[in-house]
C-alpha positions as CSV (number, residue, x, y, z in Angstrom):
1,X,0.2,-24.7,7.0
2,X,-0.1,-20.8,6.3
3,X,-3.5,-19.5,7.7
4,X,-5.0,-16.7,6.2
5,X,-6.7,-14.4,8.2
6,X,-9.5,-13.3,5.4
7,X,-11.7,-11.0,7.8
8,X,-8.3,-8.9,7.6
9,X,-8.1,-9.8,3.7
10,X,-11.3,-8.8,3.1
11,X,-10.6,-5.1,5.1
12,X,-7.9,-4.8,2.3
13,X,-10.7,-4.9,-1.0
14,X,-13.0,-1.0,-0.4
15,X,-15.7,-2.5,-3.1
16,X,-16.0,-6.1,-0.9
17,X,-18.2,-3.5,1.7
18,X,-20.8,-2.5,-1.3
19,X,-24.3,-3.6,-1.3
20,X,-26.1,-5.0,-4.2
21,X,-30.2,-4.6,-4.3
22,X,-30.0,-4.3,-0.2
23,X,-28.1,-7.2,0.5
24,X,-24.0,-7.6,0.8
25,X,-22.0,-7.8,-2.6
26,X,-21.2,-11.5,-2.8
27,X,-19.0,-11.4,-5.9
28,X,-18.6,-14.7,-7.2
29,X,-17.1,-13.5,-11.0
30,X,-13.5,-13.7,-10.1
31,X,-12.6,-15.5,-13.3
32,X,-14.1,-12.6,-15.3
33,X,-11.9,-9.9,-13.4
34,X,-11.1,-10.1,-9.8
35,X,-11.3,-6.9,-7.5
36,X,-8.5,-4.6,-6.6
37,X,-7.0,-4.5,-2.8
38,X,-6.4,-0.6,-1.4
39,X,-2.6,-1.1,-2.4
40,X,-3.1,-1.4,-5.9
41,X,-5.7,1.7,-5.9
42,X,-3.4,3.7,-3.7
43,X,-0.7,3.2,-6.4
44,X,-2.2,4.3,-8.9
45,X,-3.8,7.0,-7.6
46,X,-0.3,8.0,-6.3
47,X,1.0,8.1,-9.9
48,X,-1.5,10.4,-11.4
49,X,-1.8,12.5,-8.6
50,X,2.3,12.9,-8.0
51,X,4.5,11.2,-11.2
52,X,2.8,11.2,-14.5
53,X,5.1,11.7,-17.3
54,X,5.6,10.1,-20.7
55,X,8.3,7.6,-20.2
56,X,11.8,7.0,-21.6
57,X,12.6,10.1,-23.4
58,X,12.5,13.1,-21.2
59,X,15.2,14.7,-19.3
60,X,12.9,16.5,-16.6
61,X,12.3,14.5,-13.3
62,X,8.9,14.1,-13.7
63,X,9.6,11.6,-17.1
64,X,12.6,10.2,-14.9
65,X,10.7,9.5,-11.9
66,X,7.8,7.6,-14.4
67,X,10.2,5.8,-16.1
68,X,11.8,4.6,-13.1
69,X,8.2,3.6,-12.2
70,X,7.9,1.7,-15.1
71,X,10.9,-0.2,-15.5
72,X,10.7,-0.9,-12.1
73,X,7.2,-2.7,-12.6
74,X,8.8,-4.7,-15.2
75,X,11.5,-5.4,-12.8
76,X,8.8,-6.9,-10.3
77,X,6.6,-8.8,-13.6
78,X,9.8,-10.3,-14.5
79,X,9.9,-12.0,-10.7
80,X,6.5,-12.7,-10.9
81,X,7.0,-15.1,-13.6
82,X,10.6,-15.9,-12.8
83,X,11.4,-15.1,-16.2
84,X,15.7,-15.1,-16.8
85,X,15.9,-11.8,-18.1
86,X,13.6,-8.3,-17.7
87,X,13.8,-7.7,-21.4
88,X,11.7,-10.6,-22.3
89,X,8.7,-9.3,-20.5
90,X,6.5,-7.3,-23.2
91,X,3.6,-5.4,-21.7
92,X,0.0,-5.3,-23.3
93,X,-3.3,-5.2,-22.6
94,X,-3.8,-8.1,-21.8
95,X,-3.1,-12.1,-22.4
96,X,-5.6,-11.9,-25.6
97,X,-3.0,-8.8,-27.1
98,X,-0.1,-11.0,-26.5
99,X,-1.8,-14.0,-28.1
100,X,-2.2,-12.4,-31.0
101,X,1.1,-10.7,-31.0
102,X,2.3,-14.1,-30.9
103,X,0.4,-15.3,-33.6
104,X,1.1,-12.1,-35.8
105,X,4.7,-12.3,-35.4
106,X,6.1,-15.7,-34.7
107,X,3.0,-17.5,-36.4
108,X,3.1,-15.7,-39.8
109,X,6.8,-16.2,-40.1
110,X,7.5,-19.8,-38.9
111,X,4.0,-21.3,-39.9
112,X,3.4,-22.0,-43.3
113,X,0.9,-23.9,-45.4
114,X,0.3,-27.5,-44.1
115,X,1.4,-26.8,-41.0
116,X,0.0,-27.8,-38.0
117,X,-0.8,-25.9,-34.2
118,X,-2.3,-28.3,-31.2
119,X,-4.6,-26.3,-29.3
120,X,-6.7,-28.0,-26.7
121,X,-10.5,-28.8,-26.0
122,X,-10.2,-26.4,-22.9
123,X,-9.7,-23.3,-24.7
124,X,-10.6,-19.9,-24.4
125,X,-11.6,-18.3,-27.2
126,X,-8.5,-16.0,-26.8
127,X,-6.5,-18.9,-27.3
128,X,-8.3,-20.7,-30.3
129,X,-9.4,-17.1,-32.6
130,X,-6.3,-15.8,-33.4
131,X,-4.8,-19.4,-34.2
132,X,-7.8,-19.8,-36.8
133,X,-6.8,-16.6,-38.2
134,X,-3.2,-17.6,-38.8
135,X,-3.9,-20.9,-40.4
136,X,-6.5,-19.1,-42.8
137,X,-4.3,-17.1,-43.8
138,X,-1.2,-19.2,-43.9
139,X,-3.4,-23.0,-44.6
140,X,-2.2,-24.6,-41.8
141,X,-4.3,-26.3,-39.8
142,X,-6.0,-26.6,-36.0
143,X,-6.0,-30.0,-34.4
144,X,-7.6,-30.6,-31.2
145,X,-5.9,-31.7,-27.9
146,X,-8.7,-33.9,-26.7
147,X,-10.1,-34.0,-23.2
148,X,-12.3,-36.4,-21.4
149,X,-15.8,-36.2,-19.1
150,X,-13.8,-35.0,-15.9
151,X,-12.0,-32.1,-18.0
152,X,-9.0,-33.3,-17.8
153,X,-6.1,-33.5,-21.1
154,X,-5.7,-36.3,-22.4
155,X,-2.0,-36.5,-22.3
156,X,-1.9,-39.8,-23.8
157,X,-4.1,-38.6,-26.8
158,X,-1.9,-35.2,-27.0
159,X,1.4,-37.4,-27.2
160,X,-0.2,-39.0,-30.6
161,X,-1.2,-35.7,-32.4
162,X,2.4,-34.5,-33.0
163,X,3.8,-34.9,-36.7
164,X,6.7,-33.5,-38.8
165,X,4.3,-30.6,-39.7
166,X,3.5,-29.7,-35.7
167,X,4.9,-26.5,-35.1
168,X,3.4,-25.0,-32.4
169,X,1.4,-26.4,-28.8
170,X,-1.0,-23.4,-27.4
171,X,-2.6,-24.2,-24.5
172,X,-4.1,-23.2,-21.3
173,X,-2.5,-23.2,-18.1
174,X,-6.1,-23.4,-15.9
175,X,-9.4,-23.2,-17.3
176,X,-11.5,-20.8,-16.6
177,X,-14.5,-22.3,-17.9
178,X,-14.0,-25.3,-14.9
179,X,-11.4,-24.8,-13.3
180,X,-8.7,-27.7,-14.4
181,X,-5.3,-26.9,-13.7
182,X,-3.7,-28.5,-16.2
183,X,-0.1,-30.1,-16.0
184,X,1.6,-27.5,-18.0
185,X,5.2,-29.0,-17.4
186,X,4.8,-32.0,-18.7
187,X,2.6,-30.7,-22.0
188,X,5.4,-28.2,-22.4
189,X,8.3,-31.1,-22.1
190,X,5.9,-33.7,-24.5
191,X,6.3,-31.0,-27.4
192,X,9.8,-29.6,-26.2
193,X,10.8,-33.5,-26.8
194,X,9.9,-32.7,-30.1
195,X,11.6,-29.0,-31.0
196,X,8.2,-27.7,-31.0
197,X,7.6,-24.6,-29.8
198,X,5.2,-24.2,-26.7
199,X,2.4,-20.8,-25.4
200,X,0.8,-21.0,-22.4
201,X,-1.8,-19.1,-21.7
202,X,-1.8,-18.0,-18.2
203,X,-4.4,-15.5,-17.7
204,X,-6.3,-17.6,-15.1
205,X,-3.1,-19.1,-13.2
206,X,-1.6,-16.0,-12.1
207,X,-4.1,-15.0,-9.4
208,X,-3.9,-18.7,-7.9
209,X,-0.9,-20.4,-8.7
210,X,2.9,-19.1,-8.6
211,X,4.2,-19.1,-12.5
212,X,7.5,-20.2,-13.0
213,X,8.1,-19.8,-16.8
214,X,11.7,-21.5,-16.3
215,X,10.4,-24.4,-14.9
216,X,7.7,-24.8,-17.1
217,X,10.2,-24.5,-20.2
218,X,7.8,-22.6,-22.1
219,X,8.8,-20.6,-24.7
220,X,6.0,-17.6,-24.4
221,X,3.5,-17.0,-21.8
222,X,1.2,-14.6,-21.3
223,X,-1.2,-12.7,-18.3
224,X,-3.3,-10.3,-17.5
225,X,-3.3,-7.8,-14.7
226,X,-7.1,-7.8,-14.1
227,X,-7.4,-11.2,-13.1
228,X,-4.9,-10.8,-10.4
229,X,-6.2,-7.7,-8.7
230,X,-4.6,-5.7,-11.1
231,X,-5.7,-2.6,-13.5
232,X,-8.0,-3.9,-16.4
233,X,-5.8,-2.7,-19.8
234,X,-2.5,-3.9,-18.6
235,X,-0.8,-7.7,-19.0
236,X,2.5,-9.2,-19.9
237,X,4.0,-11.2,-22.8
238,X,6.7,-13.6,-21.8
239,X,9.2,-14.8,-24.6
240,X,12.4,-16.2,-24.6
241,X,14.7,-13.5,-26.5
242,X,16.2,-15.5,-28.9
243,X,12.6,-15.6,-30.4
244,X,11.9,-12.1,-29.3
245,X,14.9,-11.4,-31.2
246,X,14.0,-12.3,-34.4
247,X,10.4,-12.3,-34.8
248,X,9.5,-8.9,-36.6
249,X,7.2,-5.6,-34.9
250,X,3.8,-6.2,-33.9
251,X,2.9,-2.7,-34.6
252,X,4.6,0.3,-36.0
253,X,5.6,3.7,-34.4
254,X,6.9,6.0,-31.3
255,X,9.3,3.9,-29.3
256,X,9.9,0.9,-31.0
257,X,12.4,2.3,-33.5
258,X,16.3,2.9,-33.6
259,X,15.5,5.4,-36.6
260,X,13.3,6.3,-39.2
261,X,13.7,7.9,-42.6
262,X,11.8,7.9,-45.6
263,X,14.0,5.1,-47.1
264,X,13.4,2.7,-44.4
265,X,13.6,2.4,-40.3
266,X,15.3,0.3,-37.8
267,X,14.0,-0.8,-34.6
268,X,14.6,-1.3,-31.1
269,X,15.6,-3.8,-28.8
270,X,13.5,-5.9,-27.2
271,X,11.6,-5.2,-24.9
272,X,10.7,-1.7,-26.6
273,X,10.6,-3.3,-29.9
274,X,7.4,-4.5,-29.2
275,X,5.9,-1.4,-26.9
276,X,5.3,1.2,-29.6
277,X,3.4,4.3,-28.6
278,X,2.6,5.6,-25.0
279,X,2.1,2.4,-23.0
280,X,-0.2,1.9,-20.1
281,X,2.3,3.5,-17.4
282,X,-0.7,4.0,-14.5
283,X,-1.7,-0.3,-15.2
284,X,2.0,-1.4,-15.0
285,X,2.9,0.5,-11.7
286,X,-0.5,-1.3,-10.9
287,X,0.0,-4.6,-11.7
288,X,3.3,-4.6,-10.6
289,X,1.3,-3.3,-6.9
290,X,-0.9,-6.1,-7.4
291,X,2.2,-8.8,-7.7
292,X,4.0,-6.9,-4.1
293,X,0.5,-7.7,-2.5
294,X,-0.1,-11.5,-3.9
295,X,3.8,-12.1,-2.6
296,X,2.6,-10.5,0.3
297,X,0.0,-12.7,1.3
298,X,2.1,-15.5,0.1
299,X,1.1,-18.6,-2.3
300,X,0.9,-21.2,0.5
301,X,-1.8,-19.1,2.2
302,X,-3.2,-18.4,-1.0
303,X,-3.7,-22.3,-2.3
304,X,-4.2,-23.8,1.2
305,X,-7.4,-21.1,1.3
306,X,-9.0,-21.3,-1.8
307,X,-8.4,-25.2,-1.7
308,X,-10.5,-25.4,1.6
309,X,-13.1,-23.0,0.3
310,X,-13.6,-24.9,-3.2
311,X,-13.9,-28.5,-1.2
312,X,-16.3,-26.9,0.7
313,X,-18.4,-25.3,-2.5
314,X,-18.4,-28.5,-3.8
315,X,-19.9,-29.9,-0.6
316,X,-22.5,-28.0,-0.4
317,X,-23.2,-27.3,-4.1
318,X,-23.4,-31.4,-4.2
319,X,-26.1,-31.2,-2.0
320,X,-28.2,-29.1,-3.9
321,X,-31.1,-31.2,-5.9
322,X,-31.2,-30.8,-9.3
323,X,-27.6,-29.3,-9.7
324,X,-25.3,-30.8,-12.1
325,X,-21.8,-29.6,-11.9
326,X,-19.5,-29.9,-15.3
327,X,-16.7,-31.4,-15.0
328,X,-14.6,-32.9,-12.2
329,X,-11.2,-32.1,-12.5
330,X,-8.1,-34.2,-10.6
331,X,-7.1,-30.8,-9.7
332,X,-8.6,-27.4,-10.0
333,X,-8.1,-23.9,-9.2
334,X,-11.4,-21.7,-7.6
335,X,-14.0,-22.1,-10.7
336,X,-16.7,-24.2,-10.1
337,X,-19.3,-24.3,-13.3
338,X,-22.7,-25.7,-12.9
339,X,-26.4,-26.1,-14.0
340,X,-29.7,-26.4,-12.3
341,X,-32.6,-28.3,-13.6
342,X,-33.8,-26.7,-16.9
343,X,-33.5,-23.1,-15.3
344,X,-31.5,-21.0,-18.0
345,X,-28.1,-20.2,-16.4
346,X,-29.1,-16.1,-17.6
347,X,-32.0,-16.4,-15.6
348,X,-29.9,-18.3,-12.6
349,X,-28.2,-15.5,-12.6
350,X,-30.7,-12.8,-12.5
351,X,-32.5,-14.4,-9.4
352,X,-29.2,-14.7,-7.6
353,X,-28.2,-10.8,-8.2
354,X,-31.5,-10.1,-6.7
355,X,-29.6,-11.4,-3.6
356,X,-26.4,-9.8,-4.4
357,X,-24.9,-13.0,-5.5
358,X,-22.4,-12.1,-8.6
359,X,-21.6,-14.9,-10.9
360,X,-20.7,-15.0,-14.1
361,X,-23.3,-16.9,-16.9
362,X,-23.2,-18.1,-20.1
363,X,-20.3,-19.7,-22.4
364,X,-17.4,-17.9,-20.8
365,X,-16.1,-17.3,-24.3
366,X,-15.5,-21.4,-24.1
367,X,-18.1,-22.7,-26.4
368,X,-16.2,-26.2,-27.4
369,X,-16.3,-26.7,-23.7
370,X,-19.8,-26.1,-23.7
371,X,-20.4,-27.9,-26.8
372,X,-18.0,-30.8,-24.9
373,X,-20.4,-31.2,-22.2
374,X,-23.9,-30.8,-24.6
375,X,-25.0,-27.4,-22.7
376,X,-25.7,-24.0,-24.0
377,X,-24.4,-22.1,-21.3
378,X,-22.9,-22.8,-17.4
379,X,-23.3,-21.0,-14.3
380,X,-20.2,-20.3,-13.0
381,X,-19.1,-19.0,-9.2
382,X,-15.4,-18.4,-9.1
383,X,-13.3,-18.0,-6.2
384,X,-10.8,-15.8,-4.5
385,X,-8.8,-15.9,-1.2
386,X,-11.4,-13.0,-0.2
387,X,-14.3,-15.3,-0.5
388,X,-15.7,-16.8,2.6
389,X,-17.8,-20.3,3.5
390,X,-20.5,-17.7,4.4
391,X,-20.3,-16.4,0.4
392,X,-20.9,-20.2,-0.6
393,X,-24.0,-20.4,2.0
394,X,-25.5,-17.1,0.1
395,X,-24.4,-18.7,-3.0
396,X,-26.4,-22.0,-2.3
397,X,-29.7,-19.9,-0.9
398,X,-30.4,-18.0,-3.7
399,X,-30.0,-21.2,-6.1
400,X,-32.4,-22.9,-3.8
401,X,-34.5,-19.7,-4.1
402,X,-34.1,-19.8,-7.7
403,X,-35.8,-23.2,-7.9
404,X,-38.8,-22.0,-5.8
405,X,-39.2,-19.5,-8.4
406,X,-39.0,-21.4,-11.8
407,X,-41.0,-24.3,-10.1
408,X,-38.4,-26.5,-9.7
409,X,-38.1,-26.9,-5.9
């Protein structure tokens, strides 16, 4: 087993040094965004300060060099997702833009009234809107991949939802309202079985698990660079050409065409056919920095640490009195979501940043997970290979604090 040396880690992250109210930064809110190591900033930084050009169309070296840059980053995207071909990695913002590209393109021409989507219990709300907005529009219809107390699928359940009217699975690949990693394979083979076409949404895998989109057999999947100590702004669409191919433009202008006349225009290839306007050229030389450093650390170090560190959350979060933790997943990534007593997980939070505990509160944009488990709102502490078992100890203090000061000790 890969050891990772996370004093050396931590050295990497300038903002892990900051103090909050007095007290060391103990951030907690991976899920939300994680933080960004000195390579990523350094890259960035080293394309504004020495490369910045619009992309693609100029001749002078500065526009070269950037779109070497760029291409380049969707060179090492493309790896990161093991994807066959370059060309079918789209960037956007983010996984919630290429949802709804997705849903804008594919959905509105291949779904149709009566027409069904499976979308599980374990959504985010990125992954449930812009499904509801199709099948308004369209009169097709939602049904719910059920899941049970642990928050786990139940695959069972899933296998009996699909008719001759089911026409696309969207699902999660890890929760990040609790952390279950869910067995994306063999959801993507149940509905593959069954020519139905499959989107994972991956924008809580990517900083934990190694994606394999191949392997998975999905036929879209989509991440954002934030959550993997990437830019904020910047993500990538997977989708298999052939689909690429012939679903029509998200959005119109710059970029995405062949050529334009009054009397009609013809677009571009993929990948450009979908990347109209400037694009995000500083967040994809970042994100693709952030993928060099991930493969740097390595993904045995990276599981084998934040496995330890969650097993030992859970110990000691088990401990506390009064502390109910939602859901227990059969496997689970570093998001642990949890209540105390009748303290208000708003106010949890407050009394922990007085400590310089970050955690994230509320319905993590999750609400029929919430509404699963009967609760208005979770704390939630979610992990990174930068955390430490001393993080988890300042973690479980200032909840033991908090109790002291809503009277609940």
């Amino acid at each position: 087993m890969v050891t990772l040396d996370v004093d050396r880690v931590r050295a990497d992250f300038p903002i892990l040094a900051e103090r909050v109210n007095g007290k060391p930064l103990v951030y907690l809110d991976n899920a939300a965004s994680s933080q960004k190591p000195r390579h990523v900033i350094d890259a960035v930084s080293a394309y504004y300060e020495h490369s910045h050009a619009n992309i693609h169309r100029g001749v002078h070296f500065l526009s070269q060099h950037a779109t070497e840059a760029y291409e380049g980053a969707r060179e090492t995207v493309t790896r990161f997702l093991n994807a066959p071909e370059s060309r079918e990695v789209i960037f956007v913002r983010g996984t919630t833009e290429a949802i709804n590209l997705v849903a804008q393109t594919y959905g509105r021409s291949n779904i149709g009234a009566g027409d069904e989507i499976l979308v599980s219990n374990l959504e985010h709300h990125s992954n449930i809107v812009p499904w509801q907005l199709l099948c308004a529009e369209k009169g097709a219809t939602i049904k719910v991949i059920p899941m049970n107390q642990a928050g786990d699928l139940c695959i069972d359940r899933y296998e009996q939802l699909f008719t001759d009217r089911t026409k696309l699975v969207a699902v999660g690949h890890v929760s990040n309202a609790i952390g279950t990693i869910n067995p994306i394979r063999q959801i993507t083979s149940i509905a593959k079985q069954r020519g139905v076409t499959v989107l994972v949404d991956g924008a809580q895998a990517a900083p934990h698990v190694p994606i394999d989109v191949t392997d998975i057999g999905c036929d879209f999947y989509a991440i954002s660079g934030h959550k993997m100590f990437g830019p904020t702004g910047i993500g990538a669409l997977y989708g298999r050409a052939e689909l690429l191919e012939a679903m029509p433009p998200y959005q119109g202008g710059g970029e995405m065409i062949r050529s334009v006349s009054f009397e009609g225009s013809t677009f571009a290839p993929i990948p450009a056919k979908y990347e109209a306007g400037t694009p995000n050229i500083a967040g994809t030389i970042g994100m693709a920095a952030a993928v060099d450093y991930l493969e740097h650390i390595g993904w045995s170090a990276i599981r084998a640490a934040e496995d330890e560190l969650v097993r030992y959350a859970l110990k000691r979060l088990r401990g506390v009195d009064g502390l109910t933790l939602i859901g227990e997943p059969q496997e689970r990534a570093g998001v642990v979501s949890f209540v105390l007593n009748d303290i208000h997980a708003h106010d949890l939070g407050t009394i922990l940043d007085q400590d310089g505990v970050a955690v994230r509160t509320g319905h993590h944009c999750a609400q029929p997970v919430m509404d699963f488990y009967g609760v208005p709102a979770t704390a939630r502490a979610s992990f990174a290979f930068y955390n430490t078992h001393a993080e988890v100890d300042s973690l479980v203090s200032g909840l033991e604090k908090a109790k002291e000061v809503f009277g609940n000790g």
